[in-house]
C-alpha positions as CSV (number, residue, x, y, z in Angstrom):
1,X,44.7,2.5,-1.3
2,X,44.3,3.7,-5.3
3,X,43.5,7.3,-5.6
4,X,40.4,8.3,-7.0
5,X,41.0,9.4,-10.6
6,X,38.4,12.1,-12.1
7,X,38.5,12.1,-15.6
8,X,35.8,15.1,-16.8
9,X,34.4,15.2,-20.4
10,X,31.3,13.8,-22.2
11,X,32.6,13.8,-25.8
12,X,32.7,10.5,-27.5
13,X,36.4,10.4,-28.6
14,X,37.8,11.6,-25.2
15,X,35.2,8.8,-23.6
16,X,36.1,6.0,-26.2
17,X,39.9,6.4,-24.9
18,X,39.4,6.4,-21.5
19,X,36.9,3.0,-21.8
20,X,40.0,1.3,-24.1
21,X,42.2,2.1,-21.5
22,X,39.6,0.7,-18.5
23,X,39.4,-2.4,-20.3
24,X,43.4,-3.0,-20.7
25,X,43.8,-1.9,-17.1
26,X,43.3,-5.5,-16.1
27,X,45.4,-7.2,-18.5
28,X,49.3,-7.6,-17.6
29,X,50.4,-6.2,-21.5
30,X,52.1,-3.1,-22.7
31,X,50.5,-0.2,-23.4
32,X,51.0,2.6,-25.7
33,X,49.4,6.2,-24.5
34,X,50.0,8.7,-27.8
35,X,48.4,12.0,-27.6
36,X,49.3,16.0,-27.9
37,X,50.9,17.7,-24.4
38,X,48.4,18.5,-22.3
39,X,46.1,15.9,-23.2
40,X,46.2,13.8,-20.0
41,X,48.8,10.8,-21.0
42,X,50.1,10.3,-17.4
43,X,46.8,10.3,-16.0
44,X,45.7,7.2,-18.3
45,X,49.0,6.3,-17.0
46,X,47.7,6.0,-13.6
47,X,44.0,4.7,-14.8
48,X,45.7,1.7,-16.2
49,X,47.7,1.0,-13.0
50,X,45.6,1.5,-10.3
51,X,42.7,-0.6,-12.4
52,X,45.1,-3.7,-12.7
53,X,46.1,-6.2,-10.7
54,X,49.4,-4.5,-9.5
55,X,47.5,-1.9,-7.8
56,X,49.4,-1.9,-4.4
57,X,52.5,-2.3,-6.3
58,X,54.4,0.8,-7.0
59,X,54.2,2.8,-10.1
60,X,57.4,4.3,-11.0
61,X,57.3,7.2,-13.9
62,X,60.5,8.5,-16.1
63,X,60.1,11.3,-18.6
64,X,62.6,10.1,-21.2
65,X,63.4,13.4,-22.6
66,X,64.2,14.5,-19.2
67,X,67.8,13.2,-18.8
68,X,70.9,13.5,-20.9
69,X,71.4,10.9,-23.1
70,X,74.3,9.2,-21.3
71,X,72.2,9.0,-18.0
72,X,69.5,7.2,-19.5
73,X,70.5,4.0,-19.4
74,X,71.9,3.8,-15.9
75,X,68.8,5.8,-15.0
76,X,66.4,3.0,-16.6
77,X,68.6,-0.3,-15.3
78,X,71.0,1.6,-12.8
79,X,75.0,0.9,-12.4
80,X,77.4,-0.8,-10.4
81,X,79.3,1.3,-8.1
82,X,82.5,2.4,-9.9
83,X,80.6,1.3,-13.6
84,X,81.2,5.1,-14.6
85,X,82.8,8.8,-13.4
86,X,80.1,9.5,-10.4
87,X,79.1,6.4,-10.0
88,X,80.2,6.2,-6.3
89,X,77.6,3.5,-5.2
90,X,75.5,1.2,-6.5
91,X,72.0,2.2,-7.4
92,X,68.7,0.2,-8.7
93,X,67.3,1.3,-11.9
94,X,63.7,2.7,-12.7
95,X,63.2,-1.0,-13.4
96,X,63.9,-2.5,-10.3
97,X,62.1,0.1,-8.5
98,X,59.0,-0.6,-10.4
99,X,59.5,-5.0,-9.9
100,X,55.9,-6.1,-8.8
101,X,54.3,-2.7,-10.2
102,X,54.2,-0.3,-13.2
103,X,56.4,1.3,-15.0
104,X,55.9,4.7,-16.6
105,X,58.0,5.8,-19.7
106,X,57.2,9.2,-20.8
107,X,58.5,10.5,-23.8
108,X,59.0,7.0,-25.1
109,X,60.6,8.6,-28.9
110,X,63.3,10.3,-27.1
111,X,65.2,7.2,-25.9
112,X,68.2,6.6,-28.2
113,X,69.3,3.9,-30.2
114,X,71.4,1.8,-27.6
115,X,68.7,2.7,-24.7
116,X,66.1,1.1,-27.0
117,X,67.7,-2.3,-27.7
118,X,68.4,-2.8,-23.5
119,X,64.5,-2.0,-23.2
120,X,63.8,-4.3,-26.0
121,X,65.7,-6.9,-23.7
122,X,64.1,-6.0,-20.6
123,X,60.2,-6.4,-22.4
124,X,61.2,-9.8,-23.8
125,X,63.1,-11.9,-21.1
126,X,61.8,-10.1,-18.0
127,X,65.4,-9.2,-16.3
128,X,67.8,-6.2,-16.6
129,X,71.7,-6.0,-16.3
130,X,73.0,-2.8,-14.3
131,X,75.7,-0.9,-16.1
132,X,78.7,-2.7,-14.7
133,X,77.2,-5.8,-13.6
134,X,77.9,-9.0,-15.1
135,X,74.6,-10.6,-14.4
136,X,71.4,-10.0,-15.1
137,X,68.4,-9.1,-12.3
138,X,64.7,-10.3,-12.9
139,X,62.1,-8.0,-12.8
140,X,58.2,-8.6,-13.3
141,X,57.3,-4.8,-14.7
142,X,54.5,-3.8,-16.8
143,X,55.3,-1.2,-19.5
144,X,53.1,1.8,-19.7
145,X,54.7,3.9,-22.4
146,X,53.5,7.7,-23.9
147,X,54.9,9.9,-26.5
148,X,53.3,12.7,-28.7
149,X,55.5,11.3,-32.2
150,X,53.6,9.3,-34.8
151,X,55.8,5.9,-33.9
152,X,55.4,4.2,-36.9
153,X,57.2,7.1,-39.3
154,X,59.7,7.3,-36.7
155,X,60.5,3.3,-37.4
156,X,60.0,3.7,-40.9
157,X,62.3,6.5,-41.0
158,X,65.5,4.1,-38.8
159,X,64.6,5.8,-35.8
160,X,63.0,3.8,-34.0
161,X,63.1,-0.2,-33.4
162,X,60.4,-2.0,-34.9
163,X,60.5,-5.1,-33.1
164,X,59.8,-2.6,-29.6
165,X,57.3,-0.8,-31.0
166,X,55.7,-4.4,-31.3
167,X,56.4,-5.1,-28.4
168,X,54.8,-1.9,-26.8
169,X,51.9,-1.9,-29.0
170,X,49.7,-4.5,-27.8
171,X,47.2,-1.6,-26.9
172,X,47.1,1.8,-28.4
173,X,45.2,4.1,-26.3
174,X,45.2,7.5,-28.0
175,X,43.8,10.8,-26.6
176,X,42.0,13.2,-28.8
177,X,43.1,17.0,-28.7
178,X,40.6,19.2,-26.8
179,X,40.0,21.0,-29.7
180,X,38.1,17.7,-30.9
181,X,36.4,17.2,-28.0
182,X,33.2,18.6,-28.1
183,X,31.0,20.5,-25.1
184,X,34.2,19.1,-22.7
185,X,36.1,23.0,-22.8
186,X,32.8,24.3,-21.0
187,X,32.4,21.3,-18.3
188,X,36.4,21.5,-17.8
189,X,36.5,25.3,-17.6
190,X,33.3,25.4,-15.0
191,X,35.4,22.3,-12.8
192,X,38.7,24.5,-13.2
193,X,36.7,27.9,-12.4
194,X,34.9,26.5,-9.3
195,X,37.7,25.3,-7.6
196,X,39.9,28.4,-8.1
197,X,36.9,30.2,-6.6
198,X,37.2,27.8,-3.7
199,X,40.9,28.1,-3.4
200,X,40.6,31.8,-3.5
201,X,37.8,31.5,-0.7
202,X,35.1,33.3,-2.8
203,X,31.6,33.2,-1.7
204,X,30.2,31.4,-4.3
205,X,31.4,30.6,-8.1
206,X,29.5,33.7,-10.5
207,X,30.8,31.4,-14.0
208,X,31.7,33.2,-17.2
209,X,29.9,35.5,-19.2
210,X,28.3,34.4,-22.5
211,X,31.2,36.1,-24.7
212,X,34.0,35.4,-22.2
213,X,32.9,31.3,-22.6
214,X,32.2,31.4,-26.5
215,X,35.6,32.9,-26.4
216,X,37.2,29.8,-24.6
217,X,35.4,27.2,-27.0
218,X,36.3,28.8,-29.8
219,X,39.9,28.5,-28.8
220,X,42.2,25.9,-30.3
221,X,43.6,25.3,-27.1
222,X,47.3,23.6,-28.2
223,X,48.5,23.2,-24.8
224,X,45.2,20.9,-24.3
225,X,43.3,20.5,-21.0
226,X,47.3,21.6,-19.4
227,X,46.8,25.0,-21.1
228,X,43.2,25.4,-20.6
229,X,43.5,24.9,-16.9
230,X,46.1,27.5,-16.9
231,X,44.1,30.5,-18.4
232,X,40.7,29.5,-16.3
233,X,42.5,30.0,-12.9
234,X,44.2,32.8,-14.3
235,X,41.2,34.7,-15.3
236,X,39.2,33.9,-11.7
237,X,42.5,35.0,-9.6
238,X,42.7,38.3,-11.5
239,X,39.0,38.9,-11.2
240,X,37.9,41.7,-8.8
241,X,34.4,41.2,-8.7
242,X,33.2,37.6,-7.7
243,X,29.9,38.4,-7.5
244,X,29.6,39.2,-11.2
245,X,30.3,36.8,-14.2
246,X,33.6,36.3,-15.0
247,X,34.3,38.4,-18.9
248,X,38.4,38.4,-19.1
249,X,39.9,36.3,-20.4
250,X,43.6,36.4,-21.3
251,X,44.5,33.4,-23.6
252,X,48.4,34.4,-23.9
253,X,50.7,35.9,-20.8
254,X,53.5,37.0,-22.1
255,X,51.4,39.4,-24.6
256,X,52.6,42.8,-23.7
257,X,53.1,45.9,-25.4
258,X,56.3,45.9,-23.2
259,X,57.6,41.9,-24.0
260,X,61.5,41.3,-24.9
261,X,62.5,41.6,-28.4
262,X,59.0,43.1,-29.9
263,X,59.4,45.6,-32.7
264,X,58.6,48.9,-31.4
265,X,55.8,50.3,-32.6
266,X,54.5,46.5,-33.2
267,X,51.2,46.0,-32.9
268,X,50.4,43.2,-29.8
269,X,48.3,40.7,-29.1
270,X,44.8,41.2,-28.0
271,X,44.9,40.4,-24.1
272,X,41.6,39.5,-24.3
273,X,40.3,37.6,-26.9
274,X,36.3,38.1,-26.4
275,X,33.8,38.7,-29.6
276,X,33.0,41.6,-30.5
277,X,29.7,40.7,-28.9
278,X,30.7,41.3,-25.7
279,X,30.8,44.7,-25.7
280,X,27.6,45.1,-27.3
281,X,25.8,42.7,-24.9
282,X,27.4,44.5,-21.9
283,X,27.7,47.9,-22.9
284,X,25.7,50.3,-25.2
285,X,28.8,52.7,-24.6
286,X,30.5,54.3,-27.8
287,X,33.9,52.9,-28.6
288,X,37.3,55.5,-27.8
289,X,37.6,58.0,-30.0
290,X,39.4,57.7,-33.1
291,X,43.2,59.4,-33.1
292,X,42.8,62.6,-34.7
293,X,44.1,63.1,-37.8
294,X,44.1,67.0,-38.0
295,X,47.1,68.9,-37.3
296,X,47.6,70.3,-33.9
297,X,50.4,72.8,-32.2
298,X,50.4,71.0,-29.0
299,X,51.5,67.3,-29.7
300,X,51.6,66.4,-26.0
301,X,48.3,67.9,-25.2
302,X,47.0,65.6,-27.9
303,X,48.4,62.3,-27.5
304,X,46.7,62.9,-23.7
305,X,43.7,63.5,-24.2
306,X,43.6,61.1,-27.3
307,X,45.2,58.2,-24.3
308,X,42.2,59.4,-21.8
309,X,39.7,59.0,-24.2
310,X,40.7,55.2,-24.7
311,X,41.1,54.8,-21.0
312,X,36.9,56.4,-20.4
313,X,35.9,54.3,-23.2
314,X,37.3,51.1,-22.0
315,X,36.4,51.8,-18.6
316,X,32.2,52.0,-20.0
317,X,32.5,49.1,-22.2
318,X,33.9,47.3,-19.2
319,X,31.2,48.3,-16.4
320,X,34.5,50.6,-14.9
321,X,35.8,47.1,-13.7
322,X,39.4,47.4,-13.9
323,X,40.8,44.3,-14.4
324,X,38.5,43.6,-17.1
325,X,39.5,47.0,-18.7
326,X,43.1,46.1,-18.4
327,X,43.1,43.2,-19.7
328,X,41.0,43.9,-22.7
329,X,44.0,47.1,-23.3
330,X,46.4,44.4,-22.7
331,X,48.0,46.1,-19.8
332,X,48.4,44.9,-16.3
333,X,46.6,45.8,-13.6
334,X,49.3,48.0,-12.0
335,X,49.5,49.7,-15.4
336,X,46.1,50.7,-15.9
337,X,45.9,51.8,-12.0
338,X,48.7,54.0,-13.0
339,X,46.9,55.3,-16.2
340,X,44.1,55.9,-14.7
341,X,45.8,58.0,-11.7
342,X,48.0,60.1,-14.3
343,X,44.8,61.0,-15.9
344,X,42.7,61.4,-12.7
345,X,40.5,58.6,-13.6
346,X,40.5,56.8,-10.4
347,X,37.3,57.8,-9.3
348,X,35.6,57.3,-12.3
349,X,32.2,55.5,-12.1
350,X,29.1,54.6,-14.4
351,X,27.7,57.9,-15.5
């Protein structure tokens, strides 16, 4: 029995893609599925098999870029045994294990020059040859191909067969960028949100705060709906207070103060990229002090106090919630805790 497939979005473009592909689903053609990484290739992938008649067939999926380039070919229309070094058995290709269903080629721009012309074979008679093998097998396959390269440069440019991107094309189903795909970062971040709530076992699912969504739309989001799923669960697992709107959120992980091969003294990332009217609509507290510029005879004595008064001032505009507060310093949580201790700030709460 087909899996259900939930595709979630109401923009035009990202609907106009998913109804082209419903509508090729039932015809036994090639399909090409072009779109950014992230965008949801290998689920149209799916849509397109499990809409067809080859349903309760299987559906058999390669990422092309995957393999070294001598594998490839024995990985697409397997060998012999003895046909290479390693080749101690012999073994069905990709091709034969897709015979009566789908098969999913990933990364379609990657496959080299030789690989291409046995695939160009395989579309047009039906049957593939094992490496080693002196005749061919017959295979009834249909072709669901993806890649995130602009295929018609790459064949104007020699490197890529024209005559199988012809033979792939007779439906181009292409995915717009999230970025493009307007009112669908809120429903996806709300679907993502509520079911890390769940998976966390959380009461009930509190959403985002006005900012801390205006913050994700604004985003360009160039991991796509891959990346966006990624810093929604993020933000809900590192969230202390469930019962209150969710108001961090950390777009980039690896931004540290700390990370490998920064400058020192290099300024960082912001850990939290929320507009500047998120402190005013949470918080009428002032921002940290300035650093002082006068001179002093204590420079120790200085820095610390000039550290605690960032630390107090985060903590107001933040409602003292500490993983909101550490991730709008861009520290971790165990970082702040340990700020906060040095300076005896643990006990700190709303004045």
């Amino acid at each position: 029995m087909a899996r259900t497939l939930n595709f979630i979005g109401q923009s035009i473009p990202f609907l106009d893609a998913v109804e082209r592909a419903s509508r090729a689903a039932p015809l036994n053609r090639p399909v090409l599925v072009i779109g950014e990484r992230g965008t949801g290739k290998e689920l149209i992938a799916e849509r397109l098999h499990h809409l067809s008649g080859r349903w309760a067939g299987p559906l058999v999926t390669m990422n092309c870029a995957a393999l070294p380039e001598n594998l490839i070919e024995a990985e697409l229309f397997g060998h012999e045994a003895g046909a290479f070094t390693g080749a101690a058995k012999t073994r069905k290709g990709r091709f034969e294990e897709a015979d009566g269903g789908t098969l999913f080629l990933d990364e379609l721009a990657t496959l080299s020059s030789p690989a291409q012309d046995r695939l160009l074979r395989a579309v047009e008679y039906g049957e593939v040859t094992r490496i080693g093998a002196s005749r061919p097998v017959k295979v009834d396959v249909r072709i669901v191909a993806a890649t995130n390269e602009h295929l018609p440069r790459l064949t104007d440019e020699g490197k890529f067969r024209a005559d199988l991107l012809d033979r792939l094309s007779f439906e181009v189903v292409t995915l717009p960028p999230l970025r493009l795909r307007q009112g669908d970062v809120s429903l996806l971040a709300e679907h993502f949100g509520r079911r890390m709530a769940s998976e966390l076992e959380w009461g009930g699912w509190p959403g985002f705060s006005k900012a801390a969504m205006a913050s994700l739309e604004a985003y360009g989001w160039p991991g796509n709906v891959r990346e966006l799923r990624n810093v929604v669960e993020r933000a809900v697992y590192r969230w202390d207070s469930p019962e209150t709107p969710i108001s961090a959120i950390q777009f980039d992980p690896f931004a540290s103060p700390w990370s490998l091969g920064a400058a020192p003294g290099s300024p960082t990332p912001a850990a939290a990229a929320l507009p500047a009217a998120e402190t005013t609509e949470t918080s009428d507290a002032p921002a940290p002090a300035a650093a002082p510029t006068h001179e002093t005879n204590d420079f120790r004595a200085a820095v610390h106090a000039y550290e605690r008064s960032i630390l107090e001032g985060a903590l107001r505009a933040n409602r003292f919630n500490q993983r909101a507060t550490a991730a709008a310093l861009n520290l971790s949580y165990d970082q702040l805790r340990h700020a906060l201790k040095r300076h005896k700030l643990m006990d700190s709460e709303p004045a």
